[in-house]
Every structure is written in C-alpha cells, then in structure tokens.
N, C-alpha and C positions, 0 to 999 in steps of 0.2 A: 353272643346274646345272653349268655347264661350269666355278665356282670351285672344284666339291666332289672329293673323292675317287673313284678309278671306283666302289669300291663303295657310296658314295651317291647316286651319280647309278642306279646298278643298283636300287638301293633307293625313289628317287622313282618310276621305270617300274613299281615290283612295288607296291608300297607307297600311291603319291600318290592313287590313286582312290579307295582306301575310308578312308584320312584323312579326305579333301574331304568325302566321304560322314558320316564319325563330324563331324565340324566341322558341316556341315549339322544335321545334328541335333540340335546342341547351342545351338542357333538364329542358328548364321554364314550371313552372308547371300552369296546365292553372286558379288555385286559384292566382296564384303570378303574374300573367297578368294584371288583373282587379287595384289592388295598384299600378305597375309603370304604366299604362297607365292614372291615376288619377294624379301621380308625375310627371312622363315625359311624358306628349304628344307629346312632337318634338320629341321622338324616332320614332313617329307612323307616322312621317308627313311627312316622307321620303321614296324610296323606301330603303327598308334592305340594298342594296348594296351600299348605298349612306351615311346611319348614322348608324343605328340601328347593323348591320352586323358589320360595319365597327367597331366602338366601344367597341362591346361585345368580338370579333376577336382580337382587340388591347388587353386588359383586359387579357383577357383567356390565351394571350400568357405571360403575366406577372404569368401565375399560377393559377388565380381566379379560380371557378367552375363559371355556367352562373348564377348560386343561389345567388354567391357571387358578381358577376360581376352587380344584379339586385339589391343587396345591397347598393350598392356604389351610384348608380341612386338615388334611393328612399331617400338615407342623403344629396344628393347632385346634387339637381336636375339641378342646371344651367349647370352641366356639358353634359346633354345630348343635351347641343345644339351645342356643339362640330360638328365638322366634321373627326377630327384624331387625336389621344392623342400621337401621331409619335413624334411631335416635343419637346413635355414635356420630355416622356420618353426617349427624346437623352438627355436631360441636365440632369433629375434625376438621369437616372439608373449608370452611370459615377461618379456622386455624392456620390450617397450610397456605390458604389463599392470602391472607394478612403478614406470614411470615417469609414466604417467599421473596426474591430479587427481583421480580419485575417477571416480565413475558408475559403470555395470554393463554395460558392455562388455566382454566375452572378449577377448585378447592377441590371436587371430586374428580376431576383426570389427576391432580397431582397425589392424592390418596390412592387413587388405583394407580400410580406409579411407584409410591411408598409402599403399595402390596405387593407389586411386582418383584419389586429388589428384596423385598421381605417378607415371604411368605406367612411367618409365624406372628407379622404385626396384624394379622386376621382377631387377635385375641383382642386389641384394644374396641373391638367392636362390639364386645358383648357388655359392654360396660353403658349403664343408663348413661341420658346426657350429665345428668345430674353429680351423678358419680366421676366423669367424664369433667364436669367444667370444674369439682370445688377441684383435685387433682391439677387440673390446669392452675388457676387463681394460687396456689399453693405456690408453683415453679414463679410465678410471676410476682409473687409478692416478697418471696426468697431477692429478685432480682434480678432475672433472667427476663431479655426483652421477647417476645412472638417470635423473631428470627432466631434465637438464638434456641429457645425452644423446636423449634422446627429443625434446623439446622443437627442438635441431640439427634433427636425423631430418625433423621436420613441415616443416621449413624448405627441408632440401635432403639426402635420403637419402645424399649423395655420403659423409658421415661416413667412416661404417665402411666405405667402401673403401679408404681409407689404410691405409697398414701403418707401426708403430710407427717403422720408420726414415724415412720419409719425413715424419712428424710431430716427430720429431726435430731432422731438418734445418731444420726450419720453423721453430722453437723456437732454433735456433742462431741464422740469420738475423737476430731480431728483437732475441737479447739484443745479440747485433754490432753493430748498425746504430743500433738506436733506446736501446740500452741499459737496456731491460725486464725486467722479473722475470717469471716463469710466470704469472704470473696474467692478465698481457696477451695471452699467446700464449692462453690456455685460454679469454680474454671472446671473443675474433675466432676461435676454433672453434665455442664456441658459438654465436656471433650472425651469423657469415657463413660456413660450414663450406667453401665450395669456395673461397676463401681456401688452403686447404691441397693444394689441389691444382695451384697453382703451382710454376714449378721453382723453386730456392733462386735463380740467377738473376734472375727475372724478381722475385721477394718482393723482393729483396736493391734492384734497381734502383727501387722502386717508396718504398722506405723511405728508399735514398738519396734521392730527387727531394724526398719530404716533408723531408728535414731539411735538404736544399739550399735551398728554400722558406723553411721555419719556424722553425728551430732544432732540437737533439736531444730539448730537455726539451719544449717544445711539440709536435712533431711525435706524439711521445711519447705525451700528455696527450689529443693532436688523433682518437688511432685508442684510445685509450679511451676517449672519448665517440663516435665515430662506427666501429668497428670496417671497418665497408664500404669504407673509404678502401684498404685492404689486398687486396680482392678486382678494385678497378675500375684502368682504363688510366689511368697520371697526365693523361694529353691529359684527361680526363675532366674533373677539379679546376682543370687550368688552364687550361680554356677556360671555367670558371666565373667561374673570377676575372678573365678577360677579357673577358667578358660583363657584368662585372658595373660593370668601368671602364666600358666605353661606354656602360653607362647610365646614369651619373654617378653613380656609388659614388668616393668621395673615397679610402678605404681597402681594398681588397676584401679582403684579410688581415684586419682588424681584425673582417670579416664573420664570415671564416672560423675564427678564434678564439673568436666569442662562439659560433656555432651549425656544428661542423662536419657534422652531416649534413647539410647543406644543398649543400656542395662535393661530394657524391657521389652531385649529380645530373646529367644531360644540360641543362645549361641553353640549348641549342637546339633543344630540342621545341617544338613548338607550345601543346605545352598548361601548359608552362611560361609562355611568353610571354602564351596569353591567362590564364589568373589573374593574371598581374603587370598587363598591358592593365585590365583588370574591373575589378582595386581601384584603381586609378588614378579612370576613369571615375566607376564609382560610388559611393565612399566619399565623404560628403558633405565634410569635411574634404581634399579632392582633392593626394592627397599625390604626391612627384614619383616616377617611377622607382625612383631610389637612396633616397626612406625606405622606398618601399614591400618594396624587398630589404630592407635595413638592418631593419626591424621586422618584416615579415609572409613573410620568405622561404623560413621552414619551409611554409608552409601553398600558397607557390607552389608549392614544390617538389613536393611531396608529396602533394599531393591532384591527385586529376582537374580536370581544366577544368569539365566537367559536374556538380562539386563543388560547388566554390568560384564560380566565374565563373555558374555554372548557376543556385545560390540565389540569389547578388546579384539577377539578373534575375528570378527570382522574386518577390523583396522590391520592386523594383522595380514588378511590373506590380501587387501590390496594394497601392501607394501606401505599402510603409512603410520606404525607404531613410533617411528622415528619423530614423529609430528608432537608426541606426549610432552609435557613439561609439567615439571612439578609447580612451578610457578606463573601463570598466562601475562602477568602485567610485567613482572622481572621480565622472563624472557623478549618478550615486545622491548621493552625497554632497553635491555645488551644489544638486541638486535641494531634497533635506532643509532646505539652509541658507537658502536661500531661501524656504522656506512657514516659517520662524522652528522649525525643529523639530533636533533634534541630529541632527550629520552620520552619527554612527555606528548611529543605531539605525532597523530600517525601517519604515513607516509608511504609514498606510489609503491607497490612490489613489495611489501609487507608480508613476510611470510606467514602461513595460516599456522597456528599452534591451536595442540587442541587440551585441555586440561581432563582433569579426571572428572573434575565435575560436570563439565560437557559429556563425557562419557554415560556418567551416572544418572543424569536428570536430565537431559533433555530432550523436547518431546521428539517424536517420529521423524516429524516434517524438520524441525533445526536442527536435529544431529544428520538427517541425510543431507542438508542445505549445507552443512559445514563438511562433511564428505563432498559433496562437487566440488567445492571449492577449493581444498585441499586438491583431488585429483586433478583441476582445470589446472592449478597451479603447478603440476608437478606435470603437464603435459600427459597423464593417465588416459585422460578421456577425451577424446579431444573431437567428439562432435556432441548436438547440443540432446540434451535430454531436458523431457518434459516433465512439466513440475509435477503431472501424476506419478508418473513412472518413479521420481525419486523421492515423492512420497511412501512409497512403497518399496522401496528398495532393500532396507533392513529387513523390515518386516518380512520378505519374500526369504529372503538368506535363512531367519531365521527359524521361521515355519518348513524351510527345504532344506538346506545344508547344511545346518548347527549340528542338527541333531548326530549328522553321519560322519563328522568329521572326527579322525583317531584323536586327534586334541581334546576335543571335545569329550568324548568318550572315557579318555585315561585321566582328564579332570573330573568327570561324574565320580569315576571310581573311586579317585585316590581321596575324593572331598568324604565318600564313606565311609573306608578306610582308616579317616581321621577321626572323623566323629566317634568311631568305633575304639580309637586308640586313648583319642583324648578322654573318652569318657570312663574305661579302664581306669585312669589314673586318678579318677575324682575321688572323692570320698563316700560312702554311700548313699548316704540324704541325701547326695546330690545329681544322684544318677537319676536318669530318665525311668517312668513307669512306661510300659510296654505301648499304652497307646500313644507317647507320644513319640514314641521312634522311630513312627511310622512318617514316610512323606520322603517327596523327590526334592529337586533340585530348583525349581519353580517357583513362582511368589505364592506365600501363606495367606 
C-alpha cells in the first residue's frame, strides 16, 4: 500500500473488504487473495463495481475461470489498473476471429484462449482501441497478413505492444548490418516477435557478432532460416559451437551452415547432452559424438530427452533396437535387392525398419502404430490390441517406467556430469550464469 497514492491507500481501507468479498465469490480462494492483493492493489482500491467486478466480469466472459482470470493479474499487474478491457476486446477478438484457420469459435473464446496459454497477454488489454488498431495497421502495412499476425500473437502476444517507431528502428538495424530487405525483418517478427523488443543496440551487436562469425551474405541467409538467432545472447550460439569442437566436430561452422536452428539452442543442458549420449549408445551403427551432431543434431536439440532418449529405451526393452537404420529408403532397397525383387517397388513380408527420425518426430499414435507392427512382425505380440490402448502405450512407459529404470537413471546422471565437464573446458564468457544451470532433463 505504501507504493500507492494516499488516496488509494484511503481507498484499499474503504474498499479492500467487500472486493475480497466480491472475488470470494466468484470462486477466489481466499489462499490466492493474499498474492493478488500483494500484485494488484488497485484492484482493492476501488469499489468491486467500479474495477475489480468489472475486469474479472470482462475476463470470464472471454471463458477464463476467476482462477484464471487472477492469473493473468498476478503476470500482469499494470493491467489492473484498467477500468474496462471493452475497448481492447473490440479490436482483438475481430482480429483473432479474421486470422484464424477456419472452425467455430467466436473472436472472444479464441482471446480467452490466447489468455489462457498466456497469462501475461492480459497487458494487451489495457491499451485503448485506438492505440490497439494504429499498432495493428502498422504490422499490416509492414506486410504481414491477419493470420500471420495472429499466428505471432499465439507465439508471443509481445507483438502489438511495439509501437510503429520502435519496429522501425528494428528494420533499420538489420537492413545496416546484415544488409536485408523487409522481408527478413517481417520473417523474424513473425516467427520470433520478442526479437523486436530489443534496443537497436543490443539487435545491432548481435548481427554484428553473426557477421563477424559467418560472413554478411551468410549470416544473412543463417537468420532466414533460423530467425531465433536474433532474439537469443550470441554466448548462446557460441558456446554451441564450442561444444560442438569438444566433441569432435571437425568443423562446427560447416554444422552451423547446413542446419542453423540447431545454434540457437543451449547446448549445455542436460537434456541436450542425454539425447546426444542415447544415440550414441543405442543406435546399432554406434556413431561418434561429432556424427551424431553432424547428422542427428536437430533432433538433439530439439526434442525432450524423454523424447528421444526415452523411445530409444523403449525400443530397447522390447528387443527391437536392431530395427534402427541409419538409412530407411537404402535399407528397404538392399533389402528388396536381395530376395531378387526391384529396389524401388515394395513387397509382401517387408521388414519394418525404423529410422531416427521416426524415433525423434513422430507423433504418439504412428510411433506406437509402427511399434505393433514391428512386434506383429517379429511375432512379439501376437494377440490383437486396440487402437486406444496403443495409443497409449509409450506414453504409459514413459510416465511409469522411464523414470525407474538404472539406464535411464545413469544417462540422467552422466548427461550432468557432462554438462559439468564440458562446461569446465569453456572459456569464461562462455560459461553459464547461475540461473541458467538450472533445469532437468525434460523439454525447455
């Protein structure tokens, strides 16, 4: 109370009980009282029917619960000093409803869906319509169509809090530096939007480092295929690449070239380290370190440990690692050539191979579909199971028995252990600050 004004502090004293009360009743539990009245005090400083009412009533009719609706406060506190989120929600929920793929959802169920997943997009509410549409018209006149806008939005609501000058600036930067045409500044708004919320400064030293690195026309090429390069710390990418030497990558550039999304991850997480660890181990073809970056580094990067690392050992406990091939069309093909039959066409009794990338990507339902099939064919399983039940089949494994298994266990540890080792050998700048050391084995 003592940040507020006196006459809102006057106003919590008259006010704050039959708030608490109106929140009570709108099923706030009265543990979750005590944290928003800490975050938002100017909910409490009004009567109910004047903010507090009014806001949670706006919210709830977007779909929120008042649980959710006390979420949205607590990430985004300036917005409860609102008086009616009416005016936002005329320009949003129009927005979303225009941008979206089709279905039958109303512009405000899909904004109370946008709230849901993102609490902290509660801010884009305080903004008049007015404020709210030139912001809009700005993105659109840049080049960006309603879905593509919207599309941003689901990613990272930050968008439309920019103001046409500051997206400008942004736009300067990259034609300077990297010497780009709009369409590059409009892909990395699209596809990484808080990207634009950098000072020109920091955008500015971040494109210089990439072209200090790569060259201009590459560096260039490098944040058009991976836009994220633009939103993250250089330490990021180049402790990638120095990661990627000490595990005997002959070229880590030549990495970074073929697949730049792959440099705009943390490559000393642990759950980096154990999918890099797991296909080592278990890929029957036992490849080293540096091919397994070198060919399978997207799939390290990028998936959870409990993913990638997780199936393997799956595949593992019912005997079908042997199934692995480094190549799915070759192998079909030697196979075919071999029973005297042409390489290109497929044939009865075809054995099931499964690739890494089956491994790595696919969803729930076709990696267990390709497990039946694998065990029908190898006489494993040999009565019928229902398509729920192998829906569910990894999934159960890996929610129940991943966790317990010594395998499992002595690859958490040793993916630590590494991080810990490899990061020993960096060079300062490029070692981790304490909050980011933190974190399992899990997707980020």
């Amino acid at each position: 109370m003592g940040k507020l004004p006196g006459i809102r502090q006057q106003g919590i004293l008259q006010h704050g009980p039959q708030v608490a009360a109106h929140l009570r009743g709108l099923g706030i539990e009265s543990s979750e009282l005590g944290p928003l009245f800490c975050r938002c005090p100017e909910l409490f400083s009004r009567p109910a029917e004047e903010r507090a009412g009014v806001l949670f009533s706006q919210l709830m009719g977007l779909g929120l619960s008042a649980g959710q609706a006390a979420s949205c406060f607590e990430q985004q506190p300036r917005a409860a000093v609102s008086l009616s989120f009416e005016p936002a929600i005329a320009v949003l929920a129009p927005l979303l409803a225009a941008g979206s793929k089709g279905g039958s959802r109303s512009g405000e169920q899909l904004l109370g869906d946008l709230l849901k997943g993102q609490p902290a997009a509660v801010g884009l509410l305080r903004f008049g319509s007015a404020a709210l549409q030139h912001k809009l018209d700005n993105l659109l006149q840049l080049g960006l169509s309603k879905q593509q806008v919207v599309t941003a939005l689901s990613q990272n609501a930050v968008l439309l809090t920019y103001t046409p000058e500051q997206l400008a600036r942004m736009d300067a930067v990259m034609q300077q530096e990297l010497g780009a045409d709009r369409q590059l500044w409009i892909k990395v708004l699209r596809r990484t939007p808080r990207a634009a919320g950098c000072s020109p400064a920091t955008l500015r030293q971040r494109a210089q480092a990439l072209v200090a690195d790569f060259g201009k026309e590459e560096a260039c090429r490098m944040v058009d295929v991976a836009p994220r390069l633009f939103a993250i710390n250089t330490v990021v990418w180049r402790r990638a690449l120095a990661v990627w030497q000490q595990c005997g990558v002959a070229d880590p550039r030549a990495v970074a070239h073929n697949n730049p999304n792959v440099l705009a991850r943390d490559w000393l997480h642990p759950s980096r380290l154990a999918n890099l660890w797991a296909l080592q181990q278990w890929l029957p073809w036992e490849p080293s370190a540096a091919q397994t970056i070198e060919r399978y580094g997207g799939y390290v990067a990028n998936k959870a440990a409990d993913r990638v690392a997780g199936r393997l050992l799956y595949l593992e406990q019912l005997g079908l690692l042997p199934l692995l091939v480094a190549n799915k069309p070759a192998a079909k093909r030697e196979w075919r050539l071999q029973q005297g039959l042409s390489g290109s066409k497929q044939a009865a009794g075809e054995p099931v191979f499964i690739s890494v990338g089956n491994v790595a990507t696919l969803t729930a339902a076709r990696f267990n579909s390709l497990v039946d099939s694998a065990l029908s064919q190898q006489q494993h399983d040999e009565g019928l199971v229902s398509s729920s039940t192998r829906s569910r089949r990894f999934e159960a494994f890996r929610k129940g028995r991943l966790l317990q298994l010594p395998a499992w266990k002595q690859l958490v540890a040793q993916a630590k252990a590494d991080v810990v080792e490899l990061e020993r050998k960096l060079p300062p700048e490029l070692r981790r600050v304490p909050a980011e050391a933190e974190g399992g084995v899990s997707a980020e």
